[in-house]
Structure formats: C-alpha cells, structure tokens
VEXKE-310299 format. One record per atom (N, C-alpha, C): residue number from 1; residue in one letter; x, y, z. Coordinates in steps of 0.1 Angstrom, whole numbers, always signed. Example, Ala and Ser with C-alpha at 12.3 -4.5 7.8 and 13.67 -1.06 7.14 Angstrom:
BEGIN
NODE  num  residu      X      Y      Z
NODE    1       A   +132    -57    +78
NODE    1       A   +123    -45    +78
NODE    1       A   +132    -33    +78
NODE    2       S   +128    -22    +71
NODE    2       S   +137    -11    +71
NODE    2       S   +129     +0    +79
% end
This chain:
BEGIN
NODE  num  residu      X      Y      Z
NODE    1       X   +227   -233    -22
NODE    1       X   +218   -221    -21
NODE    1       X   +227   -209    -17
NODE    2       X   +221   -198    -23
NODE    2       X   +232   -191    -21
NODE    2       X   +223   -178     -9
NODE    3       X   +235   -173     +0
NODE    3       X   +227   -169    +13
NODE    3       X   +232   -153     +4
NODE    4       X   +219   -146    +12
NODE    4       X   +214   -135     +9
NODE    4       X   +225   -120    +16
NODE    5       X   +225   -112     +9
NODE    5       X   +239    -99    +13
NODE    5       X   +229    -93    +21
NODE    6       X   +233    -89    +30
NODE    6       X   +227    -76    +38
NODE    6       X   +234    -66    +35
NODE    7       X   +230    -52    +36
NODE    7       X   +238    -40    +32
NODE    7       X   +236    -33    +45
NODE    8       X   +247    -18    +51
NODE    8       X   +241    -11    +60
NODE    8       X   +241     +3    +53
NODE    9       X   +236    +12    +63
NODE    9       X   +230    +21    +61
NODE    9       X   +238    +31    +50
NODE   10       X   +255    +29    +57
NODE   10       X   +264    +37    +47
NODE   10       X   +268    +31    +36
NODE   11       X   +266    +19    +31
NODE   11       X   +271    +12    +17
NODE   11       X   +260    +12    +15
NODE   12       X   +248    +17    +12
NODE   12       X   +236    +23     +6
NODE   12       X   +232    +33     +2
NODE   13       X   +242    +39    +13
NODE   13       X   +238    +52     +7
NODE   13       X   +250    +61     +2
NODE   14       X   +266    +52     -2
NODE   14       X   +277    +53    -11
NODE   14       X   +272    +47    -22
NODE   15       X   +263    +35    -27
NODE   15       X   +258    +29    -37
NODE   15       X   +248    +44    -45
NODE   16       X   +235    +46    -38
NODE   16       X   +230    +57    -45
NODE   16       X   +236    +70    -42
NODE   17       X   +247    +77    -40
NODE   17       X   +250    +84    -40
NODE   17       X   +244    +98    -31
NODE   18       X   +236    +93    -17
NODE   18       X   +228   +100    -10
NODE   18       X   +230   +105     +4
NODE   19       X   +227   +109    +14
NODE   19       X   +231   +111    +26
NODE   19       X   +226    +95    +37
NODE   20       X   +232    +92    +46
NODE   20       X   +231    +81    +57
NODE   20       X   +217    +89    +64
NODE   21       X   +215    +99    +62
NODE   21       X   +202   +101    +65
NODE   21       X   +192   +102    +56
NODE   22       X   +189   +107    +44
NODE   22       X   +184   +103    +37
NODE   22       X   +176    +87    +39
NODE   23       X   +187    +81    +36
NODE   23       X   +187    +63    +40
NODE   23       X   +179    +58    +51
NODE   24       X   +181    +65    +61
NODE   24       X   +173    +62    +71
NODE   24       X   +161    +72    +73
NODE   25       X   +158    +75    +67
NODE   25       X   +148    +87    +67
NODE   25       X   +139    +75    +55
NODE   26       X   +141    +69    +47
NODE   26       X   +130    +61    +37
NODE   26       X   +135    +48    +49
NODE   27       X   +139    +41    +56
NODE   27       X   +136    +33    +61
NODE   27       X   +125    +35    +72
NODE   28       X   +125    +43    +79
NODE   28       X   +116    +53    +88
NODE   28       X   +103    +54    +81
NODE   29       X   +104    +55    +70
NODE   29       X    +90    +60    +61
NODE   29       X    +86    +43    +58
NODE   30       X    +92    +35    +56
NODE   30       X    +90    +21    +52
NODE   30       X    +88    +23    +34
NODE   31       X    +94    +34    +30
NODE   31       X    +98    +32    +19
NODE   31       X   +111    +16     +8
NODE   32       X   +117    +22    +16
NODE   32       X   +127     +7    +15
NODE   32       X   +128     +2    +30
NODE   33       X   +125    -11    +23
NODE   33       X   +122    -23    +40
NODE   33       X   +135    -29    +45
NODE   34       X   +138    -28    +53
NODE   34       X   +149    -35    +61
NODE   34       X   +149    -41    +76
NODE   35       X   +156    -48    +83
NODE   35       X   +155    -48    +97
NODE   35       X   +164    -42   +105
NODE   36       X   +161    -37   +117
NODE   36       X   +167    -29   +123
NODE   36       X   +170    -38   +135
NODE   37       X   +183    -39   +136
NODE   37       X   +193    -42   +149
NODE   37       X   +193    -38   +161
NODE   38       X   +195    -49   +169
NODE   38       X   +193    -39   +184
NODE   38       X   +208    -28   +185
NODE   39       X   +211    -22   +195
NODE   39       X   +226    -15   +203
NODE   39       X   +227     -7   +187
NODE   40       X   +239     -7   +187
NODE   40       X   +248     +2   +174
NODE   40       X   +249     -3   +161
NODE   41       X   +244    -16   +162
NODE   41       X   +248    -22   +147
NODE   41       X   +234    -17   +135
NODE   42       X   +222    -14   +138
NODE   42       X   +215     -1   +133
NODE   42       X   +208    -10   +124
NODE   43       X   +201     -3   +112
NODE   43       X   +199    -13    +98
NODE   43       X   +210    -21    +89
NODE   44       X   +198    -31    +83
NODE   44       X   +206    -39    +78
NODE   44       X   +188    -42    +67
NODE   45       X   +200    -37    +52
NODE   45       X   +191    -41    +41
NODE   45       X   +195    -53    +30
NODE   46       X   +183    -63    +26
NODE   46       X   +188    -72    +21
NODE   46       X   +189    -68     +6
NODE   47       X   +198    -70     -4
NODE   47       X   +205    -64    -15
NODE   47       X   +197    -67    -25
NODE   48       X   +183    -77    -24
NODE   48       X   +170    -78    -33
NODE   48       X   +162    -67    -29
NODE   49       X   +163    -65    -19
NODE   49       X   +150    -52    -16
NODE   49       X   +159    -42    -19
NODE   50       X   +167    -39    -21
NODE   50       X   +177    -26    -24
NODE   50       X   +173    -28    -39
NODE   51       X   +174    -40    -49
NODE   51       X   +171    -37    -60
NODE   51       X   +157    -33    -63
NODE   52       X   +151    -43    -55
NODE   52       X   +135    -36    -59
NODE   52       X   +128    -25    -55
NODE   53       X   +139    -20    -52
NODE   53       X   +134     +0    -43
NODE   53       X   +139     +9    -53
NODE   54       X   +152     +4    -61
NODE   54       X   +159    +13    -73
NODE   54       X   +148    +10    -81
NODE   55       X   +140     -4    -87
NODE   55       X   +133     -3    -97
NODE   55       X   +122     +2    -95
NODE   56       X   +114     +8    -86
NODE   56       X   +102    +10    -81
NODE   56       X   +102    +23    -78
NODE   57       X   +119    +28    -79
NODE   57       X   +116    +43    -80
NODE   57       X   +117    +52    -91
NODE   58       X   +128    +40   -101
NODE   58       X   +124    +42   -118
NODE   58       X   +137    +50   -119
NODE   59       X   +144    +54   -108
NODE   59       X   +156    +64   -114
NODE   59       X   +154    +72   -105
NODE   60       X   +140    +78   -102
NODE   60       X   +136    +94    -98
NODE   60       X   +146    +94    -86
NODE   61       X   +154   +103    -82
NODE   61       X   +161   +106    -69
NODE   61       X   +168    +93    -66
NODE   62       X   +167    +86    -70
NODE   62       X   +182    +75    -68
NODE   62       X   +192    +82    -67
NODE   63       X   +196    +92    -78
NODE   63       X   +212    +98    -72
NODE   63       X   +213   +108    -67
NODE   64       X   +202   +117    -60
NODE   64       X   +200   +123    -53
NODE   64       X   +195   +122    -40
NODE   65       X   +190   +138    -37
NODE   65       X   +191   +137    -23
NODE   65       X   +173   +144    -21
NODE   66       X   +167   +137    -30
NODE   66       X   +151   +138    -27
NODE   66       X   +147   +139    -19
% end
C-alpha cells in the first residue's frame, strides 16, 4: 500500500503558482481541506485533496492569485 504525500503550505503554493497566503487564506475558508499542526510546523495537505481542489476549481485561479 502505498502511504499518502502530505504537502506544506509553500510547495502548494510553488505548485499553483500563488502566494503562501493565498494558500492559507482557502484553508481558513475550508476551501481546500488539510490538517493543521500544532507549534511551527503549520499545514499539511494530502496531495489527493490538492488534486481534487485543482479539479473542482476547473482551472479558474489555479494560477493565480484570486
């Protein structure tokens, strides 16, 4: 079985090409779901819900800063 990638907040948002706030601004919204770490280590997205948030947004502002 193969174990699942987690992403953080800055190789998410170097992937769509957006701000680390942006990023955390749709996790805040529960736009894209992830869990959030205690201290400094922050969010952590799993790389299936990163796909199914690209496809659910259809393109729209994926490479922007919507």
């Amino acid at each position: 079985m193969e174990r699942e990638r987690w992403l953080t907040v800055a190789e998410i948002a170097e992937r769509l090409q957006v701000s680390e706030v942006t990023v955390r601004r749709w996790l805040r919204e529960g736009t894209l779901h992830g869990r959030q770490l205690g201290g400094r280590a922050g969010w952590r997205v799993a790389e299936t819900e990163l796909e199914r948030f690209m496809c659910a947004r259809d393109g729209v502002g994926a490479r922007g800063e919507s």
